[in-house]
C-alpha positions in Angstrom: 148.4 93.9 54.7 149.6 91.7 57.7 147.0 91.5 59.5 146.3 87.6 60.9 143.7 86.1 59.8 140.8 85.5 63.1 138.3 83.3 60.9 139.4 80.0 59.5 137.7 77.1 57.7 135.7 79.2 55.3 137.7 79.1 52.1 134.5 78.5 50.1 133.4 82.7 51.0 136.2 83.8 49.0 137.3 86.3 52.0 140.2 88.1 51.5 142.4 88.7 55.1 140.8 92.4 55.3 137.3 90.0 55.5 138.8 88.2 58.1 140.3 90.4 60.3 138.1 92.0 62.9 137.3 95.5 63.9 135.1 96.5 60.8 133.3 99.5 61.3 130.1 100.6 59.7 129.9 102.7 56.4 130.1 105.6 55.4 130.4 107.4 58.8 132.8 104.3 60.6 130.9 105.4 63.6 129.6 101.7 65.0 131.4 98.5 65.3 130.4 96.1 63.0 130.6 92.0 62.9 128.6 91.4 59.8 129.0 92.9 56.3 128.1 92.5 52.7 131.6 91.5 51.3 130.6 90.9 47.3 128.3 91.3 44.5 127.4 89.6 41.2 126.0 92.2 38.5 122.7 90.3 37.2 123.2 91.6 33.3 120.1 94.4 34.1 120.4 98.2 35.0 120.7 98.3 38.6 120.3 94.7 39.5 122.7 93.5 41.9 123.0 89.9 44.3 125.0 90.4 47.1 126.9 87.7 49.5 127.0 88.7 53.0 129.2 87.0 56.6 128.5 87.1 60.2 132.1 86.8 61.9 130.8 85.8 64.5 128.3 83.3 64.3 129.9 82.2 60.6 126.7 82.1 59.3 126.5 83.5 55.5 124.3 84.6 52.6 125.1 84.3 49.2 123.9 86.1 46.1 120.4 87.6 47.7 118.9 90.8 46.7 120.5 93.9 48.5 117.7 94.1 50.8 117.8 90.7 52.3 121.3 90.7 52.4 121.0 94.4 54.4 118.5 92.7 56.7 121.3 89.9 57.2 123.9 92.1 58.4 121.5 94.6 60.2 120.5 91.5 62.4 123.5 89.9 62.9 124.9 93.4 63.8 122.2 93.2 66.8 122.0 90.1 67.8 125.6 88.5 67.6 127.0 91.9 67.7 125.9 92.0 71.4 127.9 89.1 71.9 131.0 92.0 70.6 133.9 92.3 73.5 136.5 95.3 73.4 
């Protein structure tokens, strides 16, 4: 990929340039325009239990290893609120 990265100073997240780039789109359909995403997990040794870590691109703000409904309730507000902020 050669895309250029548009975030810098975060090498602490661990983002990869895909994580970077902008123009995410929301799964599964890719239907809505996304600027915050859950971008890795940590398995917790238990049947189903999962911690997730989470980025605004916008804003820069973050969440790391938080139960996949906090970390939803992350991006699903920083998909409204800085996601307004969004320009084409």
């Amino acid at each position: 990929m050669d895309a250029e990265a548009e975030i810098d100073g975060l090498d602490g997240l661990e983002l990869d340039p895909a994580h970077r780039a902008r123009g995410h789109r929301q799964l599964p359909n890719f239907d809505t325009p996304v600027v915050a995403f859950i971008y890795n997990y940590k398995w917790l040794g238990l049947p189903g239990v999962y911690y997730f870590d989470a980025f605004c691109q916008i804003c820069g703000d973050h969440v790391d290893e938080r139960p996949g409904v906090e970390t939803d309730a992350f991006a699903n507000a920083h998909n409204k609120s800085c996601g307004s902020l969004l320009v084409d």
